[in-house]
N, C-alpha and C positions, 0 to 999 in steps of 0.2 A: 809113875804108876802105870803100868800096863793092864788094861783091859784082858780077862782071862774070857776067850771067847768060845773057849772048850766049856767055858762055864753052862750047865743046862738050862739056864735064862733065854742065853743065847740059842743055845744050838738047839733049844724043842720049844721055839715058838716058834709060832704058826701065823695064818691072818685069817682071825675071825678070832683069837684070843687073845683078850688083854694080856700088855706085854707092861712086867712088874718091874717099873722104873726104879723105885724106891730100893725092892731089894737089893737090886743091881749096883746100884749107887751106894745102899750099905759094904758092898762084897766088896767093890772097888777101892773103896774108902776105909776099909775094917784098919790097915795100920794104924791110920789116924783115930780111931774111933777105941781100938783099943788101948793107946796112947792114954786115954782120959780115964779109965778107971781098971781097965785090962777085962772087960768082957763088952760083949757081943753088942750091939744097940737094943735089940729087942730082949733082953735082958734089966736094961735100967729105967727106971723109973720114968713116965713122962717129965719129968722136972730134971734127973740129970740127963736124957735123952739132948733136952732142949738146950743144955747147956753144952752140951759134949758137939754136937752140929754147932752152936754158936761160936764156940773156941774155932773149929772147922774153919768155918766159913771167915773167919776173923783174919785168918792167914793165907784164904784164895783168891785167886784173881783170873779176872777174864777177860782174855786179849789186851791184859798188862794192866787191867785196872780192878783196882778193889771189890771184889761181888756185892759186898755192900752199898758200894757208891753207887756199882752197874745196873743194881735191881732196886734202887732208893723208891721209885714210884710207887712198885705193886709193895715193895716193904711198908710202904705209909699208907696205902689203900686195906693194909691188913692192922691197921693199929689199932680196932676194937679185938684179935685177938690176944688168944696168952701166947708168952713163948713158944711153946711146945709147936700149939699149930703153926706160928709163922714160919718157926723154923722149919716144920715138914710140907710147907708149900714152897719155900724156898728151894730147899731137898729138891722138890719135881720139877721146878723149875729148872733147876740144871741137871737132873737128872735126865729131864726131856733135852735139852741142848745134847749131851754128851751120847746118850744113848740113842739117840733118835733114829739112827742109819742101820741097829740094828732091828726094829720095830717093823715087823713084818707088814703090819696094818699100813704104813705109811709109804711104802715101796709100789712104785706106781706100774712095776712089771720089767719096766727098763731100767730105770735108778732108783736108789734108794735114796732116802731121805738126808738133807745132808744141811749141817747149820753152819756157822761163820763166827762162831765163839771157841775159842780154846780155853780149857780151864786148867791152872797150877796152884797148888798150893805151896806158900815159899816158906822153907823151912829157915829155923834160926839162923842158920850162914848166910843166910840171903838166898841158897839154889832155889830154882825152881822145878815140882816133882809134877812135870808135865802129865796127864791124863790121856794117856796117848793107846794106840793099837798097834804095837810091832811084831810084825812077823816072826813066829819062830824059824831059828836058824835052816830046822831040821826040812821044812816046807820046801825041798829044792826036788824037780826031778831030774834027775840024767845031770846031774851037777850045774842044772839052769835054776835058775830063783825060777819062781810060779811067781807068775802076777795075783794079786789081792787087791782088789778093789776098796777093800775096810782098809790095808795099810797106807797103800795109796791117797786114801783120804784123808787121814789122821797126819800123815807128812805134809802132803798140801796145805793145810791149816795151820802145821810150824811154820814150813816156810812164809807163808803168809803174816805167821807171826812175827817171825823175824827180819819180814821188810818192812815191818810195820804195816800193813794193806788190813788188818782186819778193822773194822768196828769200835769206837772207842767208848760207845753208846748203846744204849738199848735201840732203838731206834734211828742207829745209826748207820 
């Protein structure tokens, strides 16, 4: 899953405005989302909403371990509510992990904001469809790649996954 960062989420926020994690996460997410009943999230019902993220979330994992398992705490700190809402804290929850680096607000002038969670969702083969930011091809000048700081980032965090070095914990 690549992050579309031409996306206007991205590219016309600002700092001093909320930056709308959730839709972002819907946009990034829509294959799987319209996998479950073939339309849009804000379209269904809060009951099939809740269920359409559950199935989601069923099949993702971060830094190799089930998001279920990885957010078990705040999942049982929320068990007075209904589905709907736990699944749409959970949503921000990794919507804040995933998008955090582009959240204007949080960019301290020098760096942007940056977390230590990689998220995949593994499809029935077992692949994992990493939620990643790769640079388009066409980003070259004078036949030199441009450096990208967002790509950059997003590689880091593979590689990282792939020594195993990331977090196997919330807290971890």
């Amino acid at each position: 899953m690549n992050i579309n960062t031409d996306n206007a989420i991205i590219k016309y926020s600002d700092k001093g405005k909320p930056f709308p994690y959730i839709k972002l996460f819907n946009e990034t997410f829509e294959d799987y989302i319209l996998d479950f009943k073939n339309v849009r999230l804000e379209k269904l019902t809060e009951e099939d909403a809740a269920r359409c993220l559950a199935r989601i979330f069923k099949k993702m994992e971060v830094n190799g371990v089930p998001v279920l398992e990885f957010f078990k705490e705040d999942l049982d700190r929320w068990a007075d509510l209904d589905q709907y809402h736990k699944t749409q804290n959970l949503a921000e929850l990794i919507a804040k992990d995933i998008f955090c680096c582009f959240d204007r607000n949080l960019d301290d002038g020098d760096h942007f904001k940056r977390s230590d969670r990689l998220y995949s969702v593994v499809n029935e083969n077992g692949e994992h469809d990493f939620v990643m930011y790769e640079e388009p091809k066409s980003r070259k000048v004078f036949g030199k790649k441009q450096a990208n700081p967002y790509a950059d980032y997003f590689q880091d965090l593979k590689n990282r996954y792939d020594a195993d070095f990331l977090p196997k914990t919330k807290n971890g």
